[in-house]
C-alpha positions in Angstrom: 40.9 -63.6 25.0 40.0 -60.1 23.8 36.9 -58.7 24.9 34.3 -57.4 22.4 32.3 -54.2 22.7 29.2 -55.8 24.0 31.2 -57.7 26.6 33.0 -54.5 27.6 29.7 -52.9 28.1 28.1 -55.1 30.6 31.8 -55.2 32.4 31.9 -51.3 32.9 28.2 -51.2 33.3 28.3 -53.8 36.6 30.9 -51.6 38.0 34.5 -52.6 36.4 34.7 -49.2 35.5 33.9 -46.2 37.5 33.0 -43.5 36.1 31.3 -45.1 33.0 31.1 -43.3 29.5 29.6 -45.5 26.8 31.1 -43.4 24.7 34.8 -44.3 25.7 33.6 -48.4 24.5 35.4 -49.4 21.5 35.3 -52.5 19.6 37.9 -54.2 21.5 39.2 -51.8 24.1 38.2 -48.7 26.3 39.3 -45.6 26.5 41.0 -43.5 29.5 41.0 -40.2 30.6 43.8 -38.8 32.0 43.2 -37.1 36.1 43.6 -33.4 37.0 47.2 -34.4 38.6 50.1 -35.2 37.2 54.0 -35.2 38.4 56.8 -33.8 35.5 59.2 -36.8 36.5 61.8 -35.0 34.8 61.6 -31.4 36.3 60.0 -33.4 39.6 57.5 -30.8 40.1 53.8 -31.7 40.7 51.3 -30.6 37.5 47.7 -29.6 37.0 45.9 -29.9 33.9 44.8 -26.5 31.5 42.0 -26.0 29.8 41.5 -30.1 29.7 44.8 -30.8 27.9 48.2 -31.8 29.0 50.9 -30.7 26.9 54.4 -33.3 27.2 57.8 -31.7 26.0 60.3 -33.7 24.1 62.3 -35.7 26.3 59.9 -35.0 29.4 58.2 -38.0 31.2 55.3 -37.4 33.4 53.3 -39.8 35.8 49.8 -39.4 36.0 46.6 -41.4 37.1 42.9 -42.1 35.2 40.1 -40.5 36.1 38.5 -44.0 35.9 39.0 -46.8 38.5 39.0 -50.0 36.8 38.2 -53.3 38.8 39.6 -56.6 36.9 38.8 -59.6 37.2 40.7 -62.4 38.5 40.3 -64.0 35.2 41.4 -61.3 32.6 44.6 -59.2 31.8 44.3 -55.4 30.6 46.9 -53.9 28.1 47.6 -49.9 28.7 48.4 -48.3 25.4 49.7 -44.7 25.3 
């Protein structure tokens, strides 16, 4: 089952999702936001984030976590789409 937007809501709004930005509530999904960190897996050197963008060079692969924490249910699945 796929969530709609008005479900979503009152999921992030009763703390599935910390911090909340209604904004980030799509019709059937939710946006992320990527954290300050990040590790270069390829170079293996450990990343911060400029001027709020992360720039990925071909053939690079980098590991980094949300700025959200997301707390699921025991009942649902989540899909991460990049």
């Amino acid at each position: 089952m796929v969530l709609n937007d008005l479900a979503l809501r009152a999921w992030a709004g009763n703390g599935g999702l910390e911090p909340y930005n209604e904004k980030h509530i799509n019709p059937a999904s939710v946006d992320l936001t990527i954290g300050p960190h990040f590790k270069d897996l390829t170079l293996n050197i450990d990343c911060e984030m400029r001027a709020g963008k992360v720039s990925i060079m071909p053939g690079h692969a980098i590991l980094a976590a949300t700025r959200e924490y997301i707390r699921m249910p025991n009942d649902c699945a989540g899909v991460l789409y990049l």
